[in-house]
SEZADO-670928 format. One record per residue (C-alpha): residue number from 0; residue in one letter; z, x, y. Coordinates in steps of 0.05 Angstrom, whole numbers, plus 5000, padded with zeros to 4 digits. Layout:
NUM,a,Z,X,Y
...
***
This chain:
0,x,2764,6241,6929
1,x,2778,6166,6966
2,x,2853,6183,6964
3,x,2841,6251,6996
4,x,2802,6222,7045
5,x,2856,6163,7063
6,x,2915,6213,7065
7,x,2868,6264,7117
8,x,2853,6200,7163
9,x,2927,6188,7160
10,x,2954,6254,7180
11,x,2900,6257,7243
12,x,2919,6187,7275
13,x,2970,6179,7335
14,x,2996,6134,7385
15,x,2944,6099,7444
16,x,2977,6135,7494
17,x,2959,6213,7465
18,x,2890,6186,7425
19,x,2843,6241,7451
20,x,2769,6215,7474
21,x,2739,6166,7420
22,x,2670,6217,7411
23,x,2709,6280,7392
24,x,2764,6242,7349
25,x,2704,6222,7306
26,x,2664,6292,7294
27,x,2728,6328,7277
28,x,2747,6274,7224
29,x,2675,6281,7190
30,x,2666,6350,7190
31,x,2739,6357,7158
32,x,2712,6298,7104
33,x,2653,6333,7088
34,x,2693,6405,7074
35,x,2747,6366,7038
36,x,2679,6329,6986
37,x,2655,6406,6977
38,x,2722,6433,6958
39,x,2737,6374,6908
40,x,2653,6384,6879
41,x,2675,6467,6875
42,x,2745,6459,6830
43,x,2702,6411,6779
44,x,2647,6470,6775
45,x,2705,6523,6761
46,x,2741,6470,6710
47,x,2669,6455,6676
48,x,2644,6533,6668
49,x,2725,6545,6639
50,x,2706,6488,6589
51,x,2646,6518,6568
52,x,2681,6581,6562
53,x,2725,6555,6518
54,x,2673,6511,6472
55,x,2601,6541,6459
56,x,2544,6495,6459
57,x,2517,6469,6388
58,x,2458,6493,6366
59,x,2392,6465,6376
60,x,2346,6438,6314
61,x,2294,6476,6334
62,x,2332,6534,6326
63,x,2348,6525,6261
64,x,2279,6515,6247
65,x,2254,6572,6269
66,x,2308,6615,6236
67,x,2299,6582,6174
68,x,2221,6606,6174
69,x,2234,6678,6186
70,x,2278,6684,6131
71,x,2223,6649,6083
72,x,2170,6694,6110
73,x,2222,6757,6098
74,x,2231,6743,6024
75,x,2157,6724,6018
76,x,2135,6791,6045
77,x,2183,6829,5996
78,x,2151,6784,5938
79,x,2093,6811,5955
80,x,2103,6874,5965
81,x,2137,6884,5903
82,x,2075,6851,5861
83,x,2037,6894,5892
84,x,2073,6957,5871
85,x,2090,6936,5796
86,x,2006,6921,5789
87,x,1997,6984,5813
88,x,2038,7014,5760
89,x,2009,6970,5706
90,x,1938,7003,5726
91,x,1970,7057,5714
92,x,1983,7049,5652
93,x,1928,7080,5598
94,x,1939,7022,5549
95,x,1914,6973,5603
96,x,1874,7019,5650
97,x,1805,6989,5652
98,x,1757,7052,5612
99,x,1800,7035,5548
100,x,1772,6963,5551
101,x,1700,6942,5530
102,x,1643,6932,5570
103,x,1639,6856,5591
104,x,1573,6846,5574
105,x,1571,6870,5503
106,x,1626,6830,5483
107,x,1601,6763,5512
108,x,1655,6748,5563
109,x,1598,6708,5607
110,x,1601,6625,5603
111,x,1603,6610,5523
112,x,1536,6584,5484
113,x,1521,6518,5514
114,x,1476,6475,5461
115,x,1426,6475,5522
116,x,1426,6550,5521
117,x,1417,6544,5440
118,x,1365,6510,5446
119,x,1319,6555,5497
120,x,1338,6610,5451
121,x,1300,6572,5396
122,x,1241,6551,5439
123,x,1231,6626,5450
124,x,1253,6625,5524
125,x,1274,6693,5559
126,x,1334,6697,5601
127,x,1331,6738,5668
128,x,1385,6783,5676
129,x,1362,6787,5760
130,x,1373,6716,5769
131,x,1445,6714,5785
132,x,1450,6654,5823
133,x,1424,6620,5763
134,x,1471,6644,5723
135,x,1529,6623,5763
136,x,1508,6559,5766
137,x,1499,6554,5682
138,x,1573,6573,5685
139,x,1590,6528,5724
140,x,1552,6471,5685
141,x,1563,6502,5615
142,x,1614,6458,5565
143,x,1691,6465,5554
144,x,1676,6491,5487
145,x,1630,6526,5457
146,x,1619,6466,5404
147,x,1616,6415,5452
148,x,1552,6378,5439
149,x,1525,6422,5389
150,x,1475,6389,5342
151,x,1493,6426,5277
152,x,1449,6393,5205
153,x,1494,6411,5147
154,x,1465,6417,5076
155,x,1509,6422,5016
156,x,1494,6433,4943
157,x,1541,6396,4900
158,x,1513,6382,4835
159,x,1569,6335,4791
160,x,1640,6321,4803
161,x,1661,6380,4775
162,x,1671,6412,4835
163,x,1694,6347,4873
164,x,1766,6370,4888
165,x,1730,6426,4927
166,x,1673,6385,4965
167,x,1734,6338,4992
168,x,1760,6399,5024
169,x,1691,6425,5059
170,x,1673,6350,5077
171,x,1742,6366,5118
172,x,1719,6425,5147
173,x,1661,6390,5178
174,x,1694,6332,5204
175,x,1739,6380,5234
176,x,1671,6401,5268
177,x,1661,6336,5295
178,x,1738,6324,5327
179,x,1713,6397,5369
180,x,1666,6360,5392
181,x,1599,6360,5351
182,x,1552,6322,5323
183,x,1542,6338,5254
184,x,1494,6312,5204
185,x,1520,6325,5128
186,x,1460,6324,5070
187,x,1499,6325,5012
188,x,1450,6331,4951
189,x,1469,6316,4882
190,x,1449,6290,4818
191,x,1513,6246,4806
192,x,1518,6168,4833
193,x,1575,6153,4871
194,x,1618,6089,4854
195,x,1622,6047,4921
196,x,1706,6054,4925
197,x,1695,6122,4927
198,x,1640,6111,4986
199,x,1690,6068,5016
200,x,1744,6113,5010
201,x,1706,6168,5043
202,x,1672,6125,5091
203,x,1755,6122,5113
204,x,1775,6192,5109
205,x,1703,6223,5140
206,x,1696,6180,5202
207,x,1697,6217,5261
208,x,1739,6175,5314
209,x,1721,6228,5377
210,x,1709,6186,5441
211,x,1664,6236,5464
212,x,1587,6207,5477
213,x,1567,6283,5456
214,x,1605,6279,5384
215,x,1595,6246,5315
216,x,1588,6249,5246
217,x,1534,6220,5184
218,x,1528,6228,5115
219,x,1476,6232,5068
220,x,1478,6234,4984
221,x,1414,6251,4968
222,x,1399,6243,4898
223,x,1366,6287,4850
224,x,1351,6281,4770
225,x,1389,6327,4736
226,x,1347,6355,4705
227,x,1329,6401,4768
228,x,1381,6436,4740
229,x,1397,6505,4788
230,x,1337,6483,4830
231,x,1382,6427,4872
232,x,1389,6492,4921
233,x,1314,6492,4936
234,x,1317,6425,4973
235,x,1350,6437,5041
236,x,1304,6494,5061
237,x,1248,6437,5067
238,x,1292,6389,5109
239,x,1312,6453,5158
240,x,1240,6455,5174
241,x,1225,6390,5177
242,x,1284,6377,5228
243,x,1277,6447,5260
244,x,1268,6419,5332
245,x,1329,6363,5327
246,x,1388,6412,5309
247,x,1423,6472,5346
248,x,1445,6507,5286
249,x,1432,6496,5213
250,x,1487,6509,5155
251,x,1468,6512,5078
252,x,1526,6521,5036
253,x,1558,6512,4963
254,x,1608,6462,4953
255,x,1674,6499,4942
256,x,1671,6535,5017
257,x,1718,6518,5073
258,x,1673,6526,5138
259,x,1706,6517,5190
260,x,1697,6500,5273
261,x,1720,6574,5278
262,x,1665,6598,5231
263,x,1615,6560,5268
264,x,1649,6582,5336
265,x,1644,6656,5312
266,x,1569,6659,5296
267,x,1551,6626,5361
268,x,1589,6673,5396
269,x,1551,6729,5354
270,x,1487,6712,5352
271,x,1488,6710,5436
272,x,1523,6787,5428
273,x,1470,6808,5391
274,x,1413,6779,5430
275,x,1451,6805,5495
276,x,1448,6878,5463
277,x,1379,6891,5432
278,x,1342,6832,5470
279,x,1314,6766,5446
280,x,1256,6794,5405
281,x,1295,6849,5361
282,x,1353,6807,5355
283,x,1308,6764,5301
284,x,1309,6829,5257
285,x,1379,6810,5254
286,x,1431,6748,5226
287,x,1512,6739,5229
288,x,1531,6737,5157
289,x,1599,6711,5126
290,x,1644,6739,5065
291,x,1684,6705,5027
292,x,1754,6710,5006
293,x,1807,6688,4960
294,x,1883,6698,4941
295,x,1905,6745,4889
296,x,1964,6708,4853
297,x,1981,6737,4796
298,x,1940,6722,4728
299,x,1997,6714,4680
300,x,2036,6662,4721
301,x,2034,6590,4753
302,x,2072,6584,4812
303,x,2125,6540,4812
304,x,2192,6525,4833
305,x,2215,6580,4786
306,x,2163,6631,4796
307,x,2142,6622,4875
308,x,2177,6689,4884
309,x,2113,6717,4843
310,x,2072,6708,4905
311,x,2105,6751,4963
312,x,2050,6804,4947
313,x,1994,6747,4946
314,x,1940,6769,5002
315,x,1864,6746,5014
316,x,1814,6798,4969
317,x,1746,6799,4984
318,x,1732,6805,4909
319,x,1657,6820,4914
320,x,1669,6881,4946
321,x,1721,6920,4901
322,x,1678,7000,4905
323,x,1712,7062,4931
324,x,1709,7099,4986
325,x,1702,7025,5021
326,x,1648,7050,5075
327,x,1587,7079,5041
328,x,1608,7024,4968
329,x,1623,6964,4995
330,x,1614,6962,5068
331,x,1550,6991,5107
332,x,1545,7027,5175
333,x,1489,6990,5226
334,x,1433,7036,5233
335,x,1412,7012,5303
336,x,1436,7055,5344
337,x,1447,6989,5392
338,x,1489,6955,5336
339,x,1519,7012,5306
340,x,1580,7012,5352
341,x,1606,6936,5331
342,x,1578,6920,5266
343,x,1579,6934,5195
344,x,1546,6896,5145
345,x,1564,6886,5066
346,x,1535,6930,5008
347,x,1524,6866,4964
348,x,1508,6812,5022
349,x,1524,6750,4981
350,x,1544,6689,5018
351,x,1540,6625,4976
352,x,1515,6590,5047
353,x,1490,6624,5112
354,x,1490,6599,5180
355,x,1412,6598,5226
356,x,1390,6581,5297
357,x,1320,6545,5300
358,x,1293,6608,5327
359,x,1309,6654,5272
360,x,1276,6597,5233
361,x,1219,6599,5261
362,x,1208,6676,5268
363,x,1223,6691,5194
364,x,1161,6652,5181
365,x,1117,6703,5208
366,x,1162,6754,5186
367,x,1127,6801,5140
368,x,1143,6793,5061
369,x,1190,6738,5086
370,x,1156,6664,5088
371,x,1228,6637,5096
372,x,1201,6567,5092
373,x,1165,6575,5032
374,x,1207,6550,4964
375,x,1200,6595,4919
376,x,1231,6627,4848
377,x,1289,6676,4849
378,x,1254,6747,4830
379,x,1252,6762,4747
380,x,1222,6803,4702
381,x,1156,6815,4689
382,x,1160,6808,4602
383,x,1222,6749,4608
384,x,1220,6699,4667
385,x,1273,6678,4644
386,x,1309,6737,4663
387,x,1326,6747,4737
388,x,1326,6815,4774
389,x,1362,6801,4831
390,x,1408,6745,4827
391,x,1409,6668,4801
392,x,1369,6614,4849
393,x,1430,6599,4880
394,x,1438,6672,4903
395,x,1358,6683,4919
396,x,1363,6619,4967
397,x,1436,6631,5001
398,x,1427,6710,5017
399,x,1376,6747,4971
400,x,1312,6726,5003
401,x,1342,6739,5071
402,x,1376,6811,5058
403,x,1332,6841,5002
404,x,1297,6892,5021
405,x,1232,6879,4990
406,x,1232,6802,5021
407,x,1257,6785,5094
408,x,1300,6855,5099
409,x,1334,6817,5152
410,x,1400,6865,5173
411,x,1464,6822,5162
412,x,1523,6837,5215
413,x,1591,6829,5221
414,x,1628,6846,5279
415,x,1684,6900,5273
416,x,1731,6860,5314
417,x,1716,6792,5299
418,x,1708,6802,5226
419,x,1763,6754,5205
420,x,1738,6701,5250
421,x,1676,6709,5191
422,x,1702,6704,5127
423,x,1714,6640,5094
424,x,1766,6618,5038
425,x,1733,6610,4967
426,x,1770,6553,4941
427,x,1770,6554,4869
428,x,1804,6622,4879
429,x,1782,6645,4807
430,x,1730,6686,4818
431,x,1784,6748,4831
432,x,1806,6754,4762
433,x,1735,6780,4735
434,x,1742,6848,4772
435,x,1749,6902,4728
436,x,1722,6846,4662
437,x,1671,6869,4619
438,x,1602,6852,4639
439,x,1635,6834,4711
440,x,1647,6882,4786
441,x,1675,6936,4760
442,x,1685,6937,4687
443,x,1679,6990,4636
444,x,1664,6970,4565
445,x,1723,6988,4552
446,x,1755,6934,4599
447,x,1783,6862,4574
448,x,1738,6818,4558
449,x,1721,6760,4613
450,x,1732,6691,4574
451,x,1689,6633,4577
452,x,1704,6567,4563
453,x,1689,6549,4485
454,x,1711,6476,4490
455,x,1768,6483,4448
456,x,1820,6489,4502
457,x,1875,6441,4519
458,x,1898,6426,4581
459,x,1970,6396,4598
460,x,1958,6340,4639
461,x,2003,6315,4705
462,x,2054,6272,4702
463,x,2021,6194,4702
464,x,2070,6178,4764
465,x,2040,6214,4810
466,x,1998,6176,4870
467,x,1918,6190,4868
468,x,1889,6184,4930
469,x,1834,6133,4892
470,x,1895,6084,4872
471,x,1927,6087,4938
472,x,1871,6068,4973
473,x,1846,6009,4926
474,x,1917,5979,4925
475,x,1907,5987,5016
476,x,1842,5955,5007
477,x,1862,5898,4962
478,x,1931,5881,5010
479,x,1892,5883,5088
480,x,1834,5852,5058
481,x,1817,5830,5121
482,x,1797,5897,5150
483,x,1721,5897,5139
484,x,1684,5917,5206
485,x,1704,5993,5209
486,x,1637,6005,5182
487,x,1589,5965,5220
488,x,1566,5969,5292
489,x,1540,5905,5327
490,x,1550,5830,5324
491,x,1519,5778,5281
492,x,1453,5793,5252
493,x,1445,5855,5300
494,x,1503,5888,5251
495,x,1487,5963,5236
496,x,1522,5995,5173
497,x,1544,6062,5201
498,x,1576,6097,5138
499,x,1554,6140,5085
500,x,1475,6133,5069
501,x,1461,6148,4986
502,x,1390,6151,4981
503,x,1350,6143,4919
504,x,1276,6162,4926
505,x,1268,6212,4888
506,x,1303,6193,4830
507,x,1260,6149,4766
508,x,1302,6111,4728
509,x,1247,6099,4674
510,x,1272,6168,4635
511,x,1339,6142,4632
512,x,1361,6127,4564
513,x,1362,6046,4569
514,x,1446,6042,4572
515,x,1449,6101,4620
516,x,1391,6067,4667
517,x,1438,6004,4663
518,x,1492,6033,4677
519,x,1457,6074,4741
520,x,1421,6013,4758
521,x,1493,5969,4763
522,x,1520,6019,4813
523,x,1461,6031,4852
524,x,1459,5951,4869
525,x,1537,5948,4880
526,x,1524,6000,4939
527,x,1471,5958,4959
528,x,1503,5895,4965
529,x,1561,5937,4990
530,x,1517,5961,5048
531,x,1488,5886,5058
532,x,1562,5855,5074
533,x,1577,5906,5118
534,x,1610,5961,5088
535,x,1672,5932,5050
536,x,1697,5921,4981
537,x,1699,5869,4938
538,x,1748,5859,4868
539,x,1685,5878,4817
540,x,1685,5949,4873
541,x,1759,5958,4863
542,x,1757,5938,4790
543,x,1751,6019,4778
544,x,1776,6072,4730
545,x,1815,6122,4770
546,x,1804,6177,4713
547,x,1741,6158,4677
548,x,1690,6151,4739
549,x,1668,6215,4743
550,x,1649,6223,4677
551,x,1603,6167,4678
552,x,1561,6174,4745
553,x,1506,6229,4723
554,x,1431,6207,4732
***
């Protein structure tokens, strides 16, 4: 533009003597100038629109953004659209359309049994089925688990060590309760001492390590003579009643039943569908029963290695109920109308244990022809006492005085769809093979005899090599001797002994004969000195006959 300018001045200057007047000369030079600038600003214009022409602009990053969004919000809307059509053919659907499915209120789908709910079902208190809001807030307050803080009192009949291989595995079951979250309180009652490295040994397996503040586990041996023979099943109906307003749910049982948190679980869940269907007051006509199963392995064979093929058939039996047709021999149709549609109930109702709330407890007292809480001999026959009509003591106090008609009549249930959730494993698994016996369910006299021990037989014992839990543990005890406060709470003289309680009151030496009392006696004071120090073993504890001590424990 400053050349252009020079070269115009140039070509417009000439000599003095033609040099036109000095006010003109000047106006024509700057209006050329200024027409020569707008030319020259023009041509860059045309030569900047031709670039652009050329090269488009990049694009912005808001533009991106924004293009990036609609496409998200495309796709999102075809998601949903395309939910919304495939739900639409799932309703569809008469497997999953909503009349094939049961009504929510009969089969408890509200917030599960809280222990606080238990326990204003056993003080008697009505629930309002108007006061929603109130119910959406116990929902919202009600426990992870249905278990979770229940007070459960456990009572167990176990009258030697005969059946100790058994009691190991229901002392498991309850602990299991514990680790879901209960407290549990085991009264184990017995007429057997136990040797303190077997207290210590279980004081190891049965402690309950659950952080939670709502969880935790005791237990009690309490000692009988024996000569209360088949009457060591009277004693826990005394204790429920005596503890009726400190537990949730109370559980008598034999000692070769698993019971597990599922059992417990399942009559919980029960007992509130029940309650929910007839109302509070009814539902005490009523309790959740149990059956009880076991395997059927074959009679003439041992499995092992080369006979484990003999089991493929092997299924659970509920052996006390072997009559056909099944309904109308060994299962019962609910006569309450209200019932009728989800329960059945057993033609024999034999448990070996039942399961109670404190307000059944506590009804059945006034029940008519009932006095639950009153201790009293199975039913016999008028000439021979001696000669029960309706069971042994074990069954009148686990399910005859309960279910027979002429006593409590109380209906037993068990739900239709829930029934395996009820039924709990037998573990001696023997008591299959007398179906069909002489004298037993279902035998002719005709049928094979059922054959009782004579005390003649022989039995082939394991191989010595293998490892008893007894031995293991001694030899664990006797190597980290210097673990001895897992069974003590507290410091110095404020120490608390927190394991298993064996209690003694109601057991007199004096009829002893004088080396059995001293032999009682000696044991009795090792568990006391046991208890004293804290809980932990010492070499005359471990000095111990892994085969022989339960042979010589019985007071």
């Amino acid at each position: 533009h400053h050349q252009t300018h020079q070269k115009a001045s140039k070509q417009h200057q000439s000599p003095s003597t033609n040099r036109p007047v000095a006010g003109a000369s000047n106006l024509t030079h700057r209006s050329r100038s200024i027409s020569s600038i707008r030319e020259a600003i023009m041509a860059a214009a045309n030569l900047q629109q031709r670039s652009s022409a050329r090269s488009p602009s990049p694009i912005s990053v808001s533009t991106l953004r924004l293009t990036i969004l609609l496409a998200t919000a495309f796709i999102f809307g075809l998601a949903v659209c395309s939910a919304f059509f495939l739900w639409q053919t799932h309703l569809s659907d008469p497997a999953f359309s909503s009349p094939h499915l049961p009504p929510s209120n009969i089969h408890g789908n509200d917030a599960p049994l809280s222990p606080n709910a238990l326990r204003k079902i056993g003080d008697g208190e009505k629930s309002s089925s108007s006061s929603s809001s109130s119910l959406s807030k116990s929902k919202s307050n009600s426990p992870s688990s249905i278990l979770d803080g229940l007070r459960v009192l456990v009572t167990i009949v176990s009258f030697d060590f005969m059946q100790f291989a058994h009691l190991e595995e229901v002392l498991d079951g309850f602990q299991d309760l514990c680790y879901a979250g209960s407290k549990v309180d085991v009264v184990v009652y017995t007429t057997v001492l136990y040797p303190v490295a077997l207290i210590d040994m279980l004081n190891d397996r049965m402690r309950c390590n659950n952080p939670s503040p709502n969880a935790g586990m005791t237990m009690t041996l309490m000692l009988k003579p024996s000569r209360v023979r088949l009457h060591l099943v009277d004693f826990h109906r005394e204790l429920f009643y005596d503890r009726i307003d400190q537990y949730d749910v109370f559980i008598y049982t034999e000692d070769d039943i698993r019971v597990s948190p599922k059992t417990v679980a399942a009559y919980l869940h029960e007992t509130k569908r029940v309650e929910s269907i007839v109302g509070p007051e009814h539902a005490t006509d009523f309790n959740v029963g149990i059956v009880r199963y076991e395997y059927d392995f074959p009679e003439n064979v041992i499995i092992t290695d080369k006979t484990r093929h003999a089991s493929v058939n092997v299924t659970r039996v509920y052996w006390e109920h072997p009559f056909k047709p099944i309904f109308g021999k060994s299962v019962d149709k609910v006569t309450d109308k209200a019932l009728a549609p989800y329960y059945v109930a057993m033609h024999k109702p034999h448990q070996g244990m039942y399961m109670v709330t404190p307000k059944l407890l506590k009804a059945w007292t006034k029940r008519k022809n009932c006095r639950f809480n009153e201790v009293r001999d199975r039913p016999s026959h008028p000439s021979n006492p001696s000669q029960p009509t309706e069971g042994t003591q074990r069954v009148w106090m686990s399910s005859q005085m309960m279910y027979g008609g002429r006593h409590c009549a109380i209906q037993q249930l068990l739900p239709v769809e829930n029934f395996g959730q009820l039924t709990v494993l037998h573990l001696p698994n023997k008591n299959y093979r007398r179906v069909g016996k002489q004298g037993r369910l279902g035998g002719t006299d005709n049928a094979p005899k059922n054959e009782f021990s004579d005390g003649t037989e022989v039995f082939q014992q394991t191989h010595p090599d293998l490892l008893k839990a007894m031995e293991l543990h001694i030899d664990m005890k006797r190597e980290f001797a210097n673990l001895r406060t897992t069974n003590v709470r507290g410091e110095g003289n404020a120490k608390i002994y927190t394991g298993i309680r064996m209690v003694d009151t109601d057991v007199n030496f004096r009829h002893m004969h004088k080396n059995h009392r001293a032999a009682a006696e000696k044991k009795l004071e090792a568990y006391k000195a046991y208890v004293e120090r804290g809980g932990y073993m010492v070499d005359s504890d471990m000095n111990i006959d892994i085969d022989e001590w339960r042979t010589t424990s019985s007071i």
